[in-house]
C-alpha positions, 0 to 999 in steps of 0.5 A, a space after each residue: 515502432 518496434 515490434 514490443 511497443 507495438 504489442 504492447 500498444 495493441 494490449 493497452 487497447 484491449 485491457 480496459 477496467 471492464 475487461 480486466 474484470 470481466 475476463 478475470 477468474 473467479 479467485 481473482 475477482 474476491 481478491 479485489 472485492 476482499 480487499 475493499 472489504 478488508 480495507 473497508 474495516 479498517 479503522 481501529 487505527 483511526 479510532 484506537 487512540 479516541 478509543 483508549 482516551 476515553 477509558 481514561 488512558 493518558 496521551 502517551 499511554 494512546 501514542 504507544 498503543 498506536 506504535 505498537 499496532 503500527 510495529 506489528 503490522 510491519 511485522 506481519 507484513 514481513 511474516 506474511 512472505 513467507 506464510 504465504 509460500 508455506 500456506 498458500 494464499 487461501 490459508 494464509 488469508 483465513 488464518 489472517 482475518 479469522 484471528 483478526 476478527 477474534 482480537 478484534 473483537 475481545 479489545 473492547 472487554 479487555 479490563 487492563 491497559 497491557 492485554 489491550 497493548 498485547 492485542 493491539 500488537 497482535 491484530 496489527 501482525 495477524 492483520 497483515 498477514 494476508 496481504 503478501 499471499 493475496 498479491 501474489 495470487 493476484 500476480 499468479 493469476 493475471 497474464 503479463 499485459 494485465 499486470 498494471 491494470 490489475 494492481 491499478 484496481 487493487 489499489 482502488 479498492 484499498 483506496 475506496 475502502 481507506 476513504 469510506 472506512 472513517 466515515 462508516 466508523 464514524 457512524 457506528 461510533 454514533 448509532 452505539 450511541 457514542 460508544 466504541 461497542 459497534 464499532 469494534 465488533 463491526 471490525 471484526 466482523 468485516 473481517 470474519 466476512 473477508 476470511 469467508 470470501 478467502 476460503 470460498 472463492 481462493 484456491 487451497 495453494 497458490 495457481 500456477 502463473 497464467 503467463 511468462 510473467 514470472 519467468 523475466 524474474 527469474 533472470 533475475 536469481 540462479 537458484 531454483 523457485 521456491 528454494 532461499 525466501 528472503 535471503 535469496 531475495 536479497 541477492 537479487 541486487 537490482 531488486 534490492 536497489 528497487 527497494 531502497 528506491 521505494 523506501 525513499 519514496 514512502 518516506 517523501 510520500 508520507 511527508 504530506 500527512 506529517 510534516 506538511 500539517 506541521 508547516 502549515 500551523 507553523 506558517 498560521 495558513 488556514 488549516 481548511 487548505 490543508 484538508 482540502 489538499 488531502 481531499 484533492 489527493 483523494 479525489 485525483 487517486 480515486 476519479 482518475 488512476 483507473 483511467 490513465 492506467 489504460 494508458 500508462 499500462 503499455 509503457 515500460 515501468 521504468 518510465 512510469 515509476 521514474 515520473 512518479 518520483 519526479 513529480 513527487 519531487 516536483 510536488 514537494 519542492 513547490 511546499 517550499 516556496 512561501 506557503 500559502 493555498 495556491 502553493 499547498 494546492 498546486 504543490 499536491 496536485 503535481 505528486 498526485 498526478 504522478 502517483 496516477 501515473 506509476 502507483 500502479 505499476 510500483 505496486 505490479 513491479 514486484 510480482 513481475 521481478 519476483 522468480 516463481 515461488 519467491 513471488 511473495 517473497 518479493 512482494 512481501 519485501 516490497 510491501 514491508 518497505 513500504 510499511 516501514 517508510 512510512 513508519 519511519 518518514 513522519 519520525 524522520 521528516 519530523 526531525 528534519 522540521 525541527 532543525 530546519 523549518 520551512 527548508 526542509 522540503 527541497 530536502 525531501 525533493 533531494 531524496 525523491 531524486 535519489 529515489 529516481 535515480 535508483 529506479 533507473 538503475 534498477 528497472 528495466 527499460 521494457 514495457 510490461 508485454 516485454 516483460 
């Protein structure tokens, strides 16, 4: 064993959940809180369309405000880049959920059909603000061996927060007595309560790096930090293909909530099998990421990006057999045990490769790929139904390969201490 994989294998020992946490600073202690708390009030999505339905809205008119709130959180998530590196990550966030939390809460007393496009539009761009500067502070503030397993608990707490949103909404839909009243203002409530997190506990500009981590990523640009935002970015080639890479992956990702439901009416299996698949993927992400991450941490990106999407191949070309329970079931837990496997690292990736001072910049670019994969997917993957049914899904596992490939080309082959 060489010298690195030794080090990296002595690191995977010492970084547990536990650990990490424990050792981590302060700021980057709220960042993980906050973002289970932001996520936790997230879901005016979910309840946008039922909310606009039942002021008298016709179907269309709940569809387009869904795109638009979905068009500006892209959006945001682009602007954010670069708001963070002007702003740091602090300002960015409470300039972020305080405005958020303002429109959040003046949509249930709009009187007309655009004010509410205009806001919806708004809160789905300041909304997403926040969360380029919040990564990269997270990846300023963690040394080179802690990379994976910080971004494993940040996206627990994404996934936490996702899986209990719904249900919290659902309850206050209720105790308002069926009315969107609490809801909403319990949005934008949580919101106010992360942007106070944000300005009591992040620094006023983004902490210098705590390890060399950043300095492999400026291999990868000649220009001097801070200096060409996205354009500089854009350069950078190698990164450029990773990006690509994870554009197909949100695309074939986002498969399993779109034209997978569709298949399975179109099949007449049992919708209880579909739910159940979901819930699986749910169950798997959140039970077990944490504690394979203490594993997958010590090897090299490449390898552990690279099985994620060749099991999400796996997974999806599984769909295209004569769908029934075991084949939705089977097919679902094979690309959920590989996005446990290098979901964590997919999302750490980018902080990596990022120079200092374009950090968010890279992370910012990554998370607007991802964003728009899976806005573009279900439109793509619906299409691609259509024309041809069931044989759609060795097509999806075509573009998970491709995908693959891409990451090869595109990630070095060191392991996260190397790194």
């Amino acid at each position: 064993m060489s010298d690195v994989a030794q080090e990296a294998a002595q690191n995977a020992e010492t970084v547990t959940v536990g650990a990490t946490f424990r050792q981590a600073p302060l700021a980057a202690k709220a960042l993980l809180v906050g973002v289970f708390v932001n996520r936790l009030g997230g879901f005016l999505n979910i309840f946008l369309v039922l909310f606009l339905a039942s002021r008298g809205y016709s179907t269309s008119q709940a569809a387009l405000a869904l795109g638009v709130y979905g068009g500006g959180a892209i959006a945001g998530v682009f602007f954010g880049g670069a708001l963070a590196t002007r702003l740091g990550a602090r300002n960015a966030s409470v300039i972020s959920m305080a405005s958020a939390s303002v429109l959040m809460a003046a949509i249930i007393h709009l009187p007309s059909y655009g004010l509410i496009l205009v806001a919806v539009a708004l809160v789905g761009l300041v909304g997403q603000l926040y969360r380029p500067a919040s990564a990269a502070l997270l990846s300023d503030l963690t040394p080179a061996h802690r990379q994976v397993m910080i971004f494993a608990m940040y996206r627990f707490g994404i996934n936490l927060g996702a899986t209990v949103a719904p249900l919290l909404g659902f309850a206050l839909y209720n105790l308002g007595g069926q009315s969107y009243t609490l809801v909403f203002w319990c949005e934008a409530l949580i919101a106010l309560v992360y942007a106070a997190i944000a300005w009591r506990a992040l620094p006023p500009r983004s902490a210098q790096p705590a390890s060399a981590t950043a300095e492999a990523g400026a291999e990868s640009g000649d220009e001097a930090p801070g200096r060409g935002g996205y354009a500089a970015m854009m350069r950078d080639r190698r990164y450029v293909v990773y990006l690509l890479a994870m554009l197909l992956y949100a695309m074939v990702y986002a498969q399993y909530l779109s034209t997978l439901p569709l298949d399975v009416k179109a099949r007449d299996v049992a919708v209880l099998w579909y739910t159940l698949a979901v819930s699986l993927n749910g169950f798997i992400v959140i039970c077990f990421e944490l504690l394979l991450t203490k594993v997958t941490q010590a090897w090299p990106h490449r390898l552990t990006i690279s099985l994620t999407l060749v099991l999400l191949s796996g997974g999806v070309a599984l769909y295209g057999l004569p769908l029934g329970p075991a084949v939705i079931l089977l097919g679902t837990l094979i690309w959920s045990i590989g996005e446990i496997i290098g979901g964590p690292a997919a999302m750490a990736y980018p902080g990596i490769a990022g120079p200092p001072g374009r950090k968010a910049h890279y992370i910012g670019g990554f998370q607007f790929i991802w964003s728009l994969g899976t806005a573009v997917g279900p439109v793509v993957g619906g299409w691609l139904f259509v024309q041809l049914g069931h044989q759609v899904w060795p097509v999806f596992a075509a573009g998970s390969l491709v995908a693959t490939i891409l990451v090869l080309a595109a990630v070095p082959g060191r392991t996260p201490a190397a790194e």
